[in-house]
N, C-alpha and C positions, 0 to 999 in steps of 0.2 A: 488467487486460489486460497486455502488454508483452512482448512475446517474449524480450527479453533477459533481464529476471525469468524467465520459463518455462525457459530455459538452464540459467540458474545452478540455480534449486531442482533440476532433475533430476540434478545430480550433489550434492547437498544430504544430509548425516545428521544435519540438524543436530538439536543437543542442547537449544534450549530459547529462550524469550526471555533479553530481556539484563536487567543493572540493575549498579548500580553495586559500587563493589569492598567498601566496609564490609559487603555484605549476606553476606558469607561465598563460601566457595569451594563449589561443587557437587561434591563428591567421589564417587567410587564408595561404591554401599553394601555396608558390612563384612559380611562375610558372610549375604549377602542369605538371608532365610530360606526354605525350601523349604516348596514349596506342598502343602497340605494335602489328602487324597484330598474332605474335604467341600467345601474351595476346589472343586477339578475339578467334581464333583458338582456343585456351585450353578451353575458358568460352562457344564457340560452340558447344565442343565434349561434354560437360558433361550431350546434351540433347540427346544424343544415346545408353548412358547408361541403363542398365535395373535396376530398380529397385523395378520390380514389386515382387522379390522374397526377399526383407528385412523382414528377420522375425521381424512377430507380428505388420508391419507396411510395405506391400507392395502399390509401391507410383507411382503413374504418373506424370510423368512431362509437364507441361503447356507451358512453356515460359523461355528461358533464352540468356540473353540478358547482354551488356556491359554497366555499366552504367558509362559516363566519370566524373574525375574528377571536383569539383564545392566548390567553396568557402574553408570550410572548411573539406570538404569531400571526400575521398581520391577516384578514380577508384576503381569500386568491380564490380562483376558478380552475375547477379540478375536473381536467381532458381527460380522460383512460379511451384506450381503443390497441389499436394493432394493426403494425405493417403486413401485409398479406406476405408471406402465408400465415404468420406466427409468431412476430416479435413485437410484444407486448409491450406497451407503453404507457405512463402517467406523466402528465406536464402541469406545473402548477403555476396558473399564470397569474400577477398581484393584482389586484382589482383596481389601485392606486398607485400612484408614486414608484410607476417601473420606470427601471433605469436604463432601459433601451440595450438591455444584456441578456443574454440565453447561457444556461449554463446548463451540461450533461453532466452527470456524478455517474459512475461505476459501480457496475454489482462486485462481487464476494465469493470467492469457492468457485465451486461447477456452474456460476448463476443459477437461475429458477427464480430467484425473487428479486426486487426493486429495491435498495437501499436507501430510500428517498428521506432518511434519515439527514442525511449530508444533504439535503434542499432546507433546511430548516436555518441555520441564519442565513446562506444567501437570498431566501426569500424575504429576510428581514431588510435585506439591503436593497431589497427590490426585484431581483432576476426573477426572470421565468426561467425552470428549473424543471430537468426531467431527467428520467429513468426508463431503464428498460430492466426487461429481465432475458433479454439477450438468447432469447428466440425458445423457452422453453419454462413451464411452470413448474414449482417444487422445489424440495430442499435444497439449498445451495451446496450439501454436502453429498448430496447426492451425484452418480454417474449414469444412470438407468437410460436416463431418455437419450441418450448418444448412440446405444447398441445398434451399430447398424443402421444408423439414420443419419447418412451424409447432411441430409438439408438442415438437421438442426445443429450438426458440426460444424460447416459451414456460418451457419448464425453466431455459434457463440467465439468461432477461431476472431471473424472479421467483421460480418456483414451486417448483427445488428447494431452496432454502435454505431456505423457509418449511418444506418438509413435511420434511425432516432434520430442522429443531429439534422437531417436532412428532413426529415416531419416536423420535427421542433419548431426549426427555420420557418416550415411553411404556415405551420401552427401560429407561431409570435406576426405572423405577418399579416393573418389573416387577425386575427384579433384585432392587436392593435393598429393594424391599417400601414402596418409599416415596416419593414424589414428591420433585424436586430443588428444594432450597430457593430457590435461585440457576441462574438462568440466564444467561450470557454469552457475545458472540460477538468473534471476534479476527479480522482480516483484514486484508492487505494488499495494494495496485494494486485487481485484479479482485473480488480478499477486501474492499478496501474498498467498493467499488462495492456488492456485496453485504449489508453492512453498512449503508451508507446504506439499500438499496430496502427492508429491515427497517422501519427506524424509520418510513420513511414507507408504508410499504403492509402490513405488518403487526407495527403498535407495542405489541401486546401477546405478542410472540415471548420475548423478552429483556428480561432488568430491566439492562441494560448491555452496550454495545457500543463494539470500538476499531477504527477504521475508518482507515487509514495510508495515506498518498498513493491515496484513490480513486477510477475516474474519475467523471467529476465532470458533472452535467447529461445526457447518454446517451453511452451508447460509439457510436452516429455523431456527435456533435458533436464528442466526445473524437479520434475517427480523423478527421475532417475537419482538425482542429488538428493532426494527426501530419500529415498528408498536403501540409500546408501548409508546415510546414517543411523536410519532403524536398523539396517542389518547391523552395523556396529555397536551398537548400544544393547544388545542382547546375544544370548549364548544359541546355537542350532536349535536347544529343548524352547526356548524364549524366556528363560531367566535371566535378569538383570546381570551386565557387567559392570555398573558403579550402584554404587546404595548413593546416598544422600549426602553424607561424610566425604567419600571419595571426590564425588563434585564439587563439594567447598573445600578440598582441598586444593583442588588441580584450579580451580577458579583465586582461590590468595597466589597460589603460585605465578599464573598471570598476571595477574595486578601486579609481582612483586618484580615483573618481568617489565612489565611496558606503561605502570600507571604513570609515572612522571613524565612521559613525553611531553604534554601539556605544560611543563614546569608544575604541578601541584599533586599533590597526594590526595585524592578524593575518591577512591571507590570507582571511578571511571579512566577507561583505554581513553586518551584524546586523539590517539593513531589506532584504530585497528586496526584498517588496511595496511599499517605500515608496520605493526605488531609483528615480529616472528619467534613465538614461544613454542619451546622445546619440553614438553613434559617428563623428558630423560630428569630433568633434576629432584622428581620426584621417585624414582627408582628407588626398589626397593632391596635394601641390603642385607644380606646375610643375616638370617636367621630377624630380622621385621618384617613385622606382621601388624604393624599399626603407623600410622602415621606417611604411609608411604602409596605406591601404586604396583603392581605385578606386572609381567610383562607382557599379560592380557590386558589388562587395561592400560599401559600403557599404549602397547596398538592401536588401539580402537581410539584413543585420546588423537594420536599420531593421524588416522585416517579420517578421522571426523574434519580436521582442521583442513588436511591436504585434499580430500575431494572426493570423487571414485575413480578408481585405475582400478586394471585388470587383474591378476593376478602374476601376470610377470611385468610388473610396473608400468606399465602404457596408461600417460592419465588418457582418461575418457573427458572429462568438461573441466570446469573452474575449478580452484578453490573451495574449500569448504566454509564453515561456521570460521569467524573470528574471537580471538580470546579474549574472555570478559563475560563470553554469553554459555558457560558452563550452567548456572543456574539455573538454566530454561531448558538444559539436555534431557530431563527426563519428561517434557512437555508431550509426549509421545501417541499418546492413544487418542487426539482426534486427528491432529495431521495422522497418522499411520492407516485411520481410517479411510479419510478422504483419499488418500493419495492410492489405496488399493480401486475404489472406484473409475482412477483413470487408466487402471492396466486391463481391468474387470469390462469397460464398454466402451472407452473411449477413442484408444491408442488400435488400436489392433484392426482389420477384416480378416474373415469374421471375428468378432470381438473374443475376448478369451472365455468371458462367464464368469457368474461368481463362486468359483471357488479357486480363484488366483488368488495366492498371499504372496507379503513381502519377501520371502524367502527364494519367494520362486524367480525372480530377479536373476540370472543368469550374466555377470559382472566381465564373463570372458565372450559370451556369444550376442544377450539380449540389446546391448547398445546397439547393433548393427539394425536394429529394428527401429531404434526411433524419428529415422526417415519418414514412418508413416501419418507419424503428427505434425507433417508440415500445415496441416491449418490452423494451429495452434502455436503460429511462430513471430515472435514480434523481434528476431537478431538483426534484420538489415542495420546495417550502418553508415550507409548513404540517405543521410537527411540533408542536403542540397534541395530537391524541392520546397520541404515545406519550409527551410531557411529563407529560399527566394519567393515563396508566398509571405513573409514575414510571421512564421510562426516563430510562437517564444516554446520554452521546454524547459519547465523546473520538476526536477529530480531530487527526492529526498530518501535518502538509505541509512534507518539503523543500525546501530554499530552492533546491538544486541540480539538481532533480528535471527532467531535459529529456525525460522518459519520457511524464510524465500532463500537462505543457503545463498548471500549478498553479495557474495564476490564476481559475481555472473553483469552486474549493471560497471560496476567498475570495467573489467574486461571489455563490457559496450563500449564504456564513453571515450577508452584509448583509442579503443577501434574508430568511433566516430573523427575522432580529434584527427589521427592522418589522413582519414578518407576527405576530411575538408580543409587541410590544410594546414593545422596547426591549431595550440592552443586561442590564440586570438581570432581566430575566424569562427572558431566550434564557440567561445565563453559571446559571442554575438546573439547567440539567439539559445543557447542551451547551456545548462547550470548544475549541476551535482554538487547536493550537499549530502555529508556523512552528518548524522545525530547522532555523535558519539554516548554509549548506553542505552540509546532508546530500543525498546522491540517492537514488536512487527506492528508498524504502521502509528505507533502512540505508546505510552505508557514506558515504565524502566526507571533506569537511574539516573537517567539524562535530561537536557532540555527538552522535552518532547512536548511542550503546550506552541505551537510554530503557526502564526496565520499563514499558511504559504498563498493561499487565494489574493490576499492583501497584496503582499507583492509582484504577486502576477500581475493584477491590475494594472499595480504603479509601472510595469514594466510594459507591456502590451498597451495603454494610454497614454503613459507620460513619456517612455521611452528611457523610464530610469529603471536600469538592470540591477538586480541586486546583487552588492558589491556581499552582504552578510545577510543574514536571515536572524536574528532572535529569539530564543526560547525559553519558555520556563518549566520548572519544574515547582510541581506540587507535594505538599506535606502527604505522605504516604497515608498517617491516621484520617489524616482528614477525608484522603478518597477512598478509604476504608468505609470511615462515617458517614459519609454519602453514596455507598454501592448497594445494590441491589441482594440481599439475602434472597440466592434462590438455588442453592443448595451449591451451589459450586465452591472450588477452592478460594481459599484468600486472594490469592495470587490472582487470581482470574477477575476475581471483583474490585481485586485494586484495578487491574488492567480495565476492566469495564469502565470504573468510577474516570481514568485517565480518558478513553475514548468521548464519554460523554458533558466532559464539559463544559458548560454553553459560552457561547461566544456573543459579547467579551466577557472574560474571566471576572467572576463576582470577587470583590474589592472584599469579600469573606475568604476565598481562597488563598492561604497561606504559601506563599512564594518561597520556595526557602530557597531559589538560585536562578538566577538569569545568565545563559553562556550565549555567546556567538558560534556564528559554523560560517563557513565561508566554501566560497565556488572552487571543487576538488581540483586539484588536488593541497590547493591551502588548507594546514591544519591552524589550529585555533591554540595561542600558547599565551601564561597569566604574564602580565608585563613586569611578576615580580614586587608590588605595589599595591596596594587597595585592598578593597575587599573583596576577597575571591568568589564571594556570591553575587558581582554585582556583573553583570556583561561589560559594563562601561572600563572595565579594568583587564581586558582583554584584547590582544592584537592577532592578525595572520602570520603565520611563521609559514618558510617553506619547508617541504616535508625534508628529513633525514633519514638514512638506515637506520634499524633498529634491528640492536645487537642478536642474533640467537641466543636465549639465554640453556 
């Protein structure tokens, strides 16, 4: 979901996932070689193909076309068409040196568009690589097209991402005359969302999947948790309850609360999840008036963290935001847009219309409605099948993430963990890493430059799980230096500059820290030695309580 995600990709070229600096520099290819008339020829025949009889996803073809060689992106043959009735699809298949892999990437927000942004270094590696836009055209920020139209709810809860993989499939086989050895799906926010309803509602899709901050339990439980923090972050008139000041105060206070869990003082929680700050010690005393918090904002600090409950304390879902990600609280006005879109057509028969706002949120009555959004529900936590199909499932959640309200994927993977039996049977084929600092889906304080793709592979082929993940972070100026002036905030063009850089990381990008993260609930602690910017100087600790401060 997230409208602020939806922002950024649309001004988005980006060139690839991330991974760290040793993996080499992604250069332009030397004179890329020109494409062959029997190339064209092959990527021509594949539009005479039928494939209106692919069960469970018979598909027309639109358009296919040669796309040549450019910078760093290799020649591929560019499929567009759609599964009838209306989930629309591009698949980019390599004209050479494909690796016998198909990979699906995830749309963003309400979908509408194709993110095929994230096909750009897997195509470098060779995959044939598609997208959909998940059964409906237009802004990803957008709710319109849901009003009352089951079949296109239906598409975006479950059903086009099922029948993409399953054209894909038919699409790579028919090309290249041979079924794809490997299947994989890559997604992030809405992309994870998606990725999870896989594994649980069709686990013999994908032999692996990397699912990054997704929502988590159904996108209405997920927008009741947004809806609940906007309502706390402003007054009934909708004037602000923290200015600026106030935020970086209650934000040193946490750090002052939980940053050494890690053993190291650096600006980053290395436990959120296990973070329990109390903003009481910010109270404000007799007769201050600076420096301090009131017992409105204290509240509102209080219920941001704890979740939404009723008004005579009955929580309603998770968890809220964790401490560290005060910074991002007044991130407000495009998630608060997006998220009135799913109350305004989505959630409801007959839909509400647009003139539903956040306010109108009803916190003692409106929960009892969001039964309606079951096809918008990825909570099962019986993944026994797609374990016994041999699916893999890596899970990566921002510590900083105030977008997807994170405590909701945690809650999954305990759940998961009894329902199969215990830690060792669930860390077999499923893996949860926290990025401690990072926000939604990239960018932050943290390690957040992660090939997770990389290791999926090595896990899903070699059968080597990953014990840690690696990440880097990038000099701030620097992805400053390289962001897009296009009128937006600093903040947002950093985050941009984070999202988009090409994979592998240019031997120009200034590393200023490499940490580890390891499969939840191991946290990541310095061994006390070394140099604390370097991963190699870092171990798993198991987690501890941490004190209310």
């Amino acid at each position: 979901m997230r409208k602020s995600f939806h922002y950024a990709i649309c001004l988005l070229a980006l060139t690839g996932a991330l991974s760290l600096p040793q993996h080499g520099r992604a250069s332009e290819l030397p004179n890329p070689p020109s494409v062959s008339d029997a190339e064209r020829q092959s990527c021509a025949e594949i539009k005479r193909t039928d494939f209106t009889r692919v069960e469970d996803a018979p598909a027309q073809l639109l358009d296919v076309v040669v796309v040549d060689a450019t910078g760093t992106s290799p020649a591929y043959c560019r499929v567009q068409g759609y599964v009838m009735p209306q989930v629309r699809f591009e698949i980019r298949l390599p004209l050479s040196n494909w690796n016998g892999k198909l990979l699906e990437v995830g749309d963003g927000g309400w979908g509408g568009e194709m993110y095929l942004f994230f096909c750009s270094g897997p195509l470098r590696k060779g995959y044939a690589c598609i997208a959909s836009d998940m059964g409906h055209t237009g802004s990803s920020g957008l709710g319109l097209w849901a009003r009352n139209n089951i079949q296109a709810q239906v598409d975006f809860g479950y059903r086009a991402t099922h029948v993409t993989a399953l054209i894909g499939k038919a699409i790579v086989a028919a090309y290249y005359r041979r079924p794809a050895d490997k299947a994989l799906m890559f997604g992030c926010s809405t992309g994870g969302y998606q990725g999870m309803v896989e594994a649980q509602r069709f686990p013999w899709d994908f032999d692996g999947i990397v699912a990054i901050a997704p929502d988590m339990d159904s996108e209405a439980d997920l927008s009741m948790r947004i809806v609940w923090k906007m309502q706390q972050l402003s007054d009934k008139g909708g004037n602000p309850i923290f200015r600026p000041a106030d935020l970086e105060l209650l934000h040193k206070a946490a750090l002052q609360a939980c940053d050494q869990s890690d053993g190291l003082k650096d600006g980053i929680i290395g436990d959120p999840v296990g973070c329990r700050f109390d903003p009481a010690v910010l109270s404000c005393r007799e007769g201050q008036h600076a420096g301090c918090l009131n017992p409105l904002q204290l509240q509102a600090a209080r219920n941001i963290y704890a979740g939404p409950s009723t008004t005579k304390g009955v929580r309603l879902s998770t968890r809220g935001v964790f401490p560290g990600s005060e910074l991002d609280w007044d991130n407000t006005k495009n998630p608060s847009a997006e998220v009135t879109e799913f109350f305004k057509y989505m959630l409801f028969v007959p839909s509400a219309g647009p003139d539903w706002k956040i306010r109108d949120f009803d916190f003692d009555h409106d929960f009892q409605r969001l039964g309606m959004g079951a096809l918008y529900t990825d909570s099962n936590p019986d993944l026994r099948k797609f374990k016994a199909a041999g699916g893999k499932l890596i899970v990566a959640q921002g510590g900083n993430d105030t977008l997807e309200i994170p405590g909701a994927i945690f809650d999954y993977y305990d759940t998961v963990t009894r329902i199969m039996g215990g830690s060792a049977s669930t860390l077999d084929f499923f893996r949860l890493f926290v990025i401690p600092g990072m926000k939604h889906c990239s960018g932050g304080d943290g390690a957040f430059a992660v090939d997770y793709l990389n290791y999926l592979e090595d896990w899903v082929e070699h059968g080597r799980a990953p014990v840690r993940v690696v990440g880097a972070h990038i000099d701030t100026p620097y992805l400053l230096q390289h962001s897009e002036d296009d009128g937006s905030s600093v903040k947002d063009r950093v985050w941009l500059a984070a999202l988009k850089l090409p994979f592998p990381l240019d031997p120009a990008a200034p590393v200023t820290f490499t940490r580890p993260a390891y499969p939840y609930p191991l946290l990541t602690k310095y061994k006390g030695s070394g140099d604390p910017n370097d991963a190699a100087n870092f171990e798993s600790s198991e987690p501890t309580p941490v004190q209310s401060q």
